[in-house]
C-alpha positions as CSV (number, residue, x, y, z in Angstrom):
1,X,-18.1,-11.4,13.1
2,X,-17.1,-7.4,12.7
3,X,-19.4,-5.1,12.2
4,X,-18.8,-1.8,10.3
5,X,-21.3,1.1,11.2
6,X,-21.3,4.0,8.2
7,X,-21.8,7.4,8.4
8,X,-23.1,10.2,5.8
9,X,-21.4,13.3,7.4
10,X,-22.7,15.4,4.6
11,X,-21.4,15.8,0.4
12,X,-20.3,12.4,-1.1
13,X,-18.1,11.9,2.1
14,X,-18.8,8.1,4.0
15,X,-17.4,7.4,7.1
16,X,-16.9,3.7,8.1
17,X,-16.4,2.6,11.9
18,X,-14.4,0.0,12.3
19,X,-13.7,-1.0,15.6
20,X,-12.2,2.4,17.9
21,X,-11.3,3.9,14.0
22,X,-13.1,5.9,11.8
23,X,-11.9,5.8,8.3
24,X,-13.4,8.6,6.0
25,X,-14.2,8.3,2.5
26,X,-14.8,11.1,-0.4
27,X,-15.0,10.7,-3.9
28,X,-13.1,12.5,-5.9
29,X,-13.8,16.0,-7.4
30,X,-14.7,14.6,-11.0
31,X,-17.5,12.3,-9.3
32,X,-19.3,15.1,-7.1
33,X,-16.5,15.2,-4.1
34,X,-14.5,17.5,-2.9
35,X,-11.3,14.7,-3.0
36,X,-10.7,15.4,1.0
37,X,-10.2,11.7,2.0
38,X,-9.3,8.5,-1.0
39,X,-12.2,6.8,-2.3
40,X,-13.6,3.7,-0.9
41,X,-12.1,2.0,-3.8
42,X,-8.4,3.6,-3.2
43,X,-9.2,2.2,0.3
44,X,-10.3,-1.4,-1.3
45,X,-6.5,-1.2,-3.2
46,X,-4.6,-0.2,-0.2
47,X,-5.7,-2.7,1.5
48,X,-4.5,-5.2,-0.4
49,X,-1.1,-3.3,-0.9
50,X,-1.0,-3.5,2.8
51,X,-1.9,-6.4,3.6
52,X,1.2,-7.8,1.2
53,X,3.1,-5.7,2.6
54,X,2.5,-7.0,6.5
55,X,3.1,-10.7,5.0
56,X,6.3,-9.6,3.6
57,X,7.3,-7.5,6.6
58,X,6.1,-10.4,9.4
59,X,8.2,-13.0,7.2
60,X,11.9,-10.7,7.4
61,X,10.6,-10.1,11.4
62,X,10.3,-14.0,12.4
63,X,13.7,-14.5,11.0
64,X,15.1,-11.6,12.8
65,X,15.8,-10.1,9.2
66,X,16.2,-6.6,9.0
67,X,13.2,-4.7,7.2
68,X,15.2,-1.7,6.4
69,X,15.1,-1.3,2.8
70,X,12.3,-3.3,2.5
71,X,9.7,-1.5,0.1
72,X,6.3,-2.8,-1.7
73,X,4.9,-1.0,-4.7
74,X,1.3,-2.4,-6.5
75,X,0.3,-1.3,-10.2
76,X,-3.1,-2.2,-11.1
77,X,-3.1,-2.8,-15.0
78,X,-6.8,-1.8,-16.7
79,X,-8.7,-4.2,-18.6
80,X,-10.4,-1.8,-21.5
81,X,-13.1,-4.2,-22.1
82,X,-13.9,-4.9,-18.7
83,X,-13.5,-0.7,-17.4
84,X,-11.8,-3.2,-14.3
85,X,-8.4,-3.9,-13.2
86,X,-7.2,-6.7,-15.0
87,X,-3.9,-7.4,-13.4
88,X,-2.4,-6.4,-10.1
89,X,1.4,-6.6,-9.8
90,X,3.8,-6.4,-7.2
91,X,7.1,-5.2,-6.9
92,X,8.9,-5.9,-3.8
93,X,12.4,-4.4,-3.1
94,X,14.6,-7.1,-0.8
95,X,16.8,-5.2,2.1
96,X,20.3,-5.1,0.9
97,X,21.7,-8.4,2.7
98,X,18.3,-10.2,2.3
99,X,19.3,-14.0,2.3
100,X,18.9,-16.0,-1.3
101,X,17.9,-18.3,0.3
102,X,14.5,-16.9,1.7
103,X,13.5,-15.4,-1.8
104,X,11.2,-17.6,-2.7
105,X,9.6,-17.9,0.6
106,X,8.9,-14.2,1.3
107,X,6.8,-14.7,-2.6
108,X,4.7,-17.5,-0.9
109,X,4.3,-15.8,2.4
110,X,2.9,-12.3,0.5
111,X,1.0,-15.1,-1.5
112,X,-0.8,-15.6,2.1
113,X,-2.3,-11.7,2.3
114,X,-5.9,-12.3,3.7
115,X,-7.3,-9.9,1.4
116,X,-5.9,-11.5,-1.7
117,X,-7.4,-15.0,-0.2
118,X,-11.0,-13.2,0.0
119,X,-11.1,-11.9,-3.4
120,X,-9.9,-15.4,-4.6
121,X,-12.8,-17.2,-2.7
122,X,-15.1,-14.3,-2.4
123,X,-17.9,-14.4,0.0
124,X,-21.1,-14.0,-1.0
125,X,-23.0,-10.5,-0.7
126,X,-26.7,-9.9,0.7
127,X,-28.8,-6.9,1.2
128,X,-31.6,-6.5,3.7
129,X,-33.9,-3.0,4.3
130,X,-34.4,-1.9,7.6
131,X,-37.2,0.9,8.4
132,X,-36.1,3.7,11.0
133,X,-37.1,1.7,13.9
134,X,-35.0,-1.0,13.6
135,X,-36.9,-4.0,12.5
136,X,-36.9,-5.5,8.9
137,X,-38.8,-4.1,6.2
């Protein structure tokens, strides 16, 4: 199990440890922020972008394909009534001599992104108090 230690360093900025990283969070200037890092929600979308994007890069590099060329771009389509995303796409651009034959097979192995997978099956969410000295409230 990972744990993630945050930080309030001061404004609306949040800093999350994450192993020997820190990754620091701001919101932007229209919610209070001064916009000096991306929002933990720009972070939520990049991860999934990434995470696509290391399935599609780890699926040229066990077939000794070439990933120059290779590019991934997301758009996340708004649902009105929800105020949510309703649609993510993808849009993957193949190297230049990317076999036909592995086309459909780089689509399933983005299909495998970890992140995707957890918002699929999402695990469920608890919140406990803790005082100052450590021990439950």
């Amino acid at each position: 199990m990972e744990t993630i230690e945050v930080s309030f360093p001061g404004g609306k900025r949040i800093d999350a440890k994450v192993g020997d990283f820190t990754i620091q969070t701001d919101q932007p200037t229209r919610y209070g922020g001064k916009a000096s890092a991306a929002a933990p929600f720009e972070l939520f979308l990049a991860s999934l972008a990434t995470c696509a994007g290391i399935f599609a890069w780890n699926f040229c590099e066990t077939r000794n394909i070439s990933s120059d060329g290779l590019a991934l771009k997301m758009e996340c389509i708004d649902d009105e009534k929800l105020k949510m995303i309703g649609e993510t796409r993808f849009y993957l651009t193949l190297p230049v001599d990317f076999p036909e034959k592995y086309r459909d097979g780089i689509i399933r192995a983005m299909e495998q992104c970890t992140v995707k997978r957890h918002m699929q099956q999402p695990p469920r969410f608890s919140v406990e108090l803790v005082s100052l000295n450590g021990s439950a409230c």
